[in-house]
Residue, then its C-alpha position, 0 to 999 in steps of 0.5 A: x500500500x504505501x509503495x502504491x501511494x509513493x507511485x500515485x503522489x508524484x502522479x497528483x502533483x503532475x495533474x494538478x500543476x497541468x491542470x492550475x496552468x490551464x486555469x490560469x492560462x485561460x485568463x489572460x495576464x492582462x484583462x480588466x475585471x469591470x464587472x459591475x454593482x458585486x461584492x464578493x466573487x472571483x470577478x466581483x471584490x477587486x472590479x474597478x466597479x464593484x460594491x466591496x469598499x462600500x460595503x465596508x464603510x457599512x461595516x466600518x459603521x458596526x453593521x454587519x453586510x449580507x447579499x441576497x441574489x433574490x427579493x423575498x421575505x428576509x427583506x424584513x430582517x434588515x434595516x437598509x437595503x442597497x441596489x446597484x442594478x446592471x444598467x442592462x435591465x432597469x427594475x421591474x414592476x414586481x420588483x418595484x411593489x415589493x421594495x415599496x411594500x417592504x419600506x411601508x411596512x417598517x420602522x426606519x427602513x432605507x433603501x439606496x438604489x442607484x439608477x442609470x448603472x454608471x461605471x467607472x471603467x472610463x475614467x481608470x482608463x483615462x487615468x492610466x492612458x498617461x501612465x502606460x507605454x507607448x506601444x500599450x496607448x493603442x490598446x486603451x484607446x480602444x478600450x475607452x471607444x468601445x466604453x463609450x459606445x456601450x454607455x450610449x447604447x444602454x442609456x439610449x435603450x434605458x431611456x426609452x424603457x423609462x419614457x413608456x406608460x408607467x404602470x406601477x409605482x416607479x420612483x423615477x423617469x429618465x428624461x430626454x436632456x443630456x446634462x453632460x459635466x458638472x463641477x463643485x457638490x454641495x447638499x444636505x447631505x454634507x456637514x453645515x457649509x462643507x463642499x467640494x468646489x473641485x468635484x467633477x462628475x459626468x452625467x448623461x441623461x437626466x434622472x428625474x424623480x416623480x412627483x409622488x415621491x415628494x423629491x428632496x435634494x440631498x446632494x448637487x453638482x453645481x445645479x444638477x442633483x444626483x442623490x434624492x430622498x424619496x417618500x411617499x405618505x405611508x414611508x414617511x409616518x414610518x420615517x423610511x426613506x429611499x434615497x436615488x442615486x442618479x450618479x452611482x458611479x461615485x458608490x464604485x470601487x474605483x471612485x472610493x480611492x479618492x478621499x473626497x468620494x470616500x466623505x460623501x459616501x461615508x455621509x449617506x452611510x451615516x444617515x442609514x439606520x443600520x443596527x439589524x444590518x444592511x443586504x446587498x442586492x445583486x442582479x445581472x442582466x436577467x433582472x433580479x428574482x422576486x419570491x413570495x416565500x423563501x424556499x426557491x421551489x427550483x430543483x434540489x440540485x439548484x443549489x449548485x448554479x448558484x456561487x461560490x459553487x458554480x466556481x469551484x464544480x466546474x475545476x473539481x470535474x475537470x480534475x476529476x476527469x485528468x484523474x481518471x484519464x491519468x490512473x484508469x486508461x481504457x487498456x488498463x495500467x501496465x503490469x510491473x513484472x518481477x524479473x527472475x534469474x534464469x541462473x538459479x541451479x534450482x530451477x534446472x532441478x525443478x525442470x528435469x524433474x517435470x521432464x522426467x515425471x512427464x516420461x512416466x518412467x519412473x525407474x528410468x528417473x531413479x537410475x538418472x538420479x543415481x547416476x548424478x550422484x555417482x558423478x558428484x561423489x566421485x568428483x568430490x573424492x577426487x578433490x580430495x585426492x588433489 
């Protein structure tokens, strides 16, 4: 057994390494992880535009930050929810009744949603286009152009999503005038006579909250607000609040380097009741998943596709079957034979045995041993003599 495991050892090793090369080597060295409003995940907690240093400033605060993939009744276990929806799918109508149920429905609840799904890959590329090679510029341009163009098509598509019949309480409508840069914040939102006149942000359409949400500014860039406070009547006997984020991309990983975004995130941290902790929602581009109860009524084996183990399955399989390709051929492992030495005088005596049992003879194989004995005796005796 132990000599089986000494050959097998050397074996694992060989396929593992194998195998982490074709891991890493299907990620190329230099690719950029832009993956948007996630915490944690392979792709999620060091994305320019994910939600991780936010999170922390909640947790910095005492509270202590879950996730949640889907809308279901453990909405009810927390204080403050925070959305960063894929600006590939605006909120659902479903959706939207249900957060609106959970923020009537309790005391001193919070929800931050950002709208408009604004992302920072640009400007890291802008930042790191002066820091590069020469021979790297090309590459980044490109990369820059083709943010652009993505940022286009998906606001022109949100905005005509939001300009349809709104057929159930929404909180916001996206308009037809394009804002473009403006400079120096300022709000509510900030300490008494705080700004930051250098400030410079980027807005494409604008976001307007409804009329029945009762808007109050918390945050502006020069006279363009990009942070509301939202309540309808049956919010504000319950003191909850949702607060619209027009200019989320402050909110990112990217954006929370600087000191200056870092203050007025940790002010709208501050101002979230966050003693039952803070759930993260994340959705993708399919839109988020409302439930009516907590179990999912999917299949028992549902619980594989979602993370971390629909990461680590696919690597187990794909190990699993270099193993068996490596320790169970179709032909079968190769038999170690042991050699025997064909010299041994033993083994001539076992083969004329077997030849002279198989004459069945056996006065002719008594004679034949006399007469070997015979010869032995005398060449004894004559050894001695000499």
């Amino acid at each position: 057994m132990d000599e089986f495991i000494k050959r097998v050892r050397p074996g694992i090793l060989i396929v593992l390494f194998f195998a982490v090369m074709f891991v890493l080597g299907c990620e190329q060295s230099n690719s950029l992880n832009t993956e948007y409003g996630t915490i944690l995940g392979p792709r999620g907690s060091d994305s320019l535009n994910g939600t991780k240093y936010f999170s922390e400033l909640f947790e910095a605060q005492g509270a202590t930050v879950n996730r949640s993939s889907v809308i279901d009744p453990k909405l009810d276990q927390y204080n403050t929810l925070v959305w960063f929806p894929d600006d590939d799918s605006p909120p659902s109508d479903v959706a939207v009744l249900r957060l609106n149920e959970w923020l009537e429905s309790g005391y001193r609840r919070t929800l931050i949603y950002v709208a408009g799904g604004n992302r920072t890959t640009e400007d890291y590329l802008r930042a790191a286009i002066e820091k590069i090679s020469a021979d790297q510029k090309e590459e980044y341009l490109r990369r820059i152009s083709e943010e652009m163009i993505r940022d286009q098509k998906f606001r022109a598509r949100d905005r005509q999503t939001f300009l349809k019949p709104i057929e159930c309480d929404h909180w916001y409508e996206v308009t037809e005038r394009r804002v473009g840069k403006k400079k120096a914040v300022s709000g509510k939102l900030l300490p008494s006579g705080k700004t930051y006149p250098d400030m410079e942000l980027d807005f494409a359409y604008e976001v307007q909250p409804l009329k029945e949400w009762d808007p109050e500014v918390l945050l502006q860039a020069a006279d363009e607000a990009f942070v509301y406070k939202l309540s309808n009547r049956a919010a504000r006997e319950n003191q909850s609040e949702l607060i619209l984020v027009s200019q989320g991309a402050i909110l990112l990983n990217y954006s929370l380097v600087d000191e200056d975004k870092q203050a007025l995130a940790s002010a709208l941290v501050r101002r979230c009741e966050t003693s039952r902790g803070v759930l993260f929602l994340e959705s993708g581009s399919d839109g988020i998943e409302v439930r009516e109860s907590v179990v999912s009524n999917h299949s028992s084996w549902s619980w594989i596709a979602q993370p971390p183990l629909c990461y680590i399955v696919p690597h187990v399989l794909f190990l699993g079957v270099l193993f068996c390709f490596a320790y169970f051929p179709i032909f079968g492992r190769p038999k170690r034979v042991k050699l025997r030495n064909t010299s041994t005088f033993r083994s001539h005596i076992n083969a004329t045995a077997e030849l002279l049992s198989r004459s069945n003879q056996p006065n002719r194989a008594v004679n034949t041993i006399r007469d070997y004995q015979r010869a032995v005796a005398s060449d004894a005796n004559r050894n001695k003599t000499d």
